[in-house]
N, C-alpha and C positions, 0 to 999 in steps of 0.2 A: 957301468950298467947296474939296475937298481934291482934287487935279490926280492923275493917274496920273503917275508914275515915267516919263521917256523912256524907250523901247525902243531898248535895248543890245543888238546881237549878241555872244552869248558862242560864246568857243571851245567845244571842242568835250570839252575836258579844261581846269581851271583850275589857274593854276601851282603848282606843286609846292614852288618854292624857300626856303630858309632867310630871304630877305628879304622886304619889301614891294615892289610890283614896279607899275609903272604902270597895268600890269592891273588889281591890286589896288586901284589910286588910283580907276579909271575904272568899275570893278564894287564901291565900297563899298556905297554899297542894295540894289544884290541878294543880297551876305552878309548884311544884314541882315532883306533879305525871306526867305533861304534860313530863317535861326535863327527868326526869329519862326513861320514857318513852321511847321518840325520842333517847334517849342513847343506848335503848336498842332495835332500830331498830322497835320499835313494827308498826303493821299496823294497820294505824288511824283509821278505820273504828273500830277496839277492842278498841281503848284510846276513840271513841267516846262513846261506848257503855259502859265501866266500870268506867271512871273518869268522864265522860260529862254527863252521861245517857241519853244517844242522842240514841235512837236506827237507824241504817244509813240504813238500809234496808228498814224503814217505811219515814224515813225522810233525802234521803241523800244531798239534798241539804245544810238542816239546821245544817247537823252532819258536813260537810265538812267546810262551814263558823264557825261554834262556835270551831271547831279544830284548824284551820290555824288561828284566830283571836288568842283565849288563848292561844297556843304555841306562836306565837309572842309576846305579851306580857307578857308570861311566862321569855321567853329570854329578853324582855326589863326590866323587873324587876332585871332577876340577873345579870345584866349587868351594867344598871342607876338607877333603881331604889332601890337597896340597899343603894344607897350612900345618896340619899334624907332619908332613912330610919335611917339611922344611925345619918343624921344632924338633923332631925326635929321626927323621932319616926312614929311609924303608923297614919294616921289620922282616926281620932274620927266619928266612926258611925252616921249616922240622927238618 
């Protein structure tokens, strides 16, 4: 039987930076729920609500930012930042 994903609180914007970032360590399945997502067409207001637990009807500002934020950086990870992953390995949690 296949378990749900822990519930991650995501900021609020996902980081922006040229590296891989802890963050990045600690929210890799939800890049990858974001991309399978976006593959499958879904409408962000649902990917806010079941992978972000953004609910967008109480807050759709913040649901709309912390979407378009982690989808893009969903895409920059499996684009660039796999390759920093593969040369240097995850970074190391505070």
């Amino acid at each position: 039987m296949r378990e749900n994903p822990p519930h991650l609180d995501v900021a609020d914007q996902a980081p922006a930076d040229d590296i891989l970032t802890p963050y990045d360590r600690k929210h890799a399945v939800t890049y990858m729920r974001m991309l399978d997502a976006e593959a499958e067409d879904a409408d962000w207001r649902e990917v806010t609500e079941i992978v972000l637990h953004i609910d967008p009807q109480r807050e759709p500002t913040r649901a709309r930012q912390a979407y378009e934020t982690h989808l893009a950086r969903a895409k920059w990870v499996s684009h660039y930042g796999y390759k920093l992953l593969l040369q240097r390995g995850w970074p190391v949690s505070n």
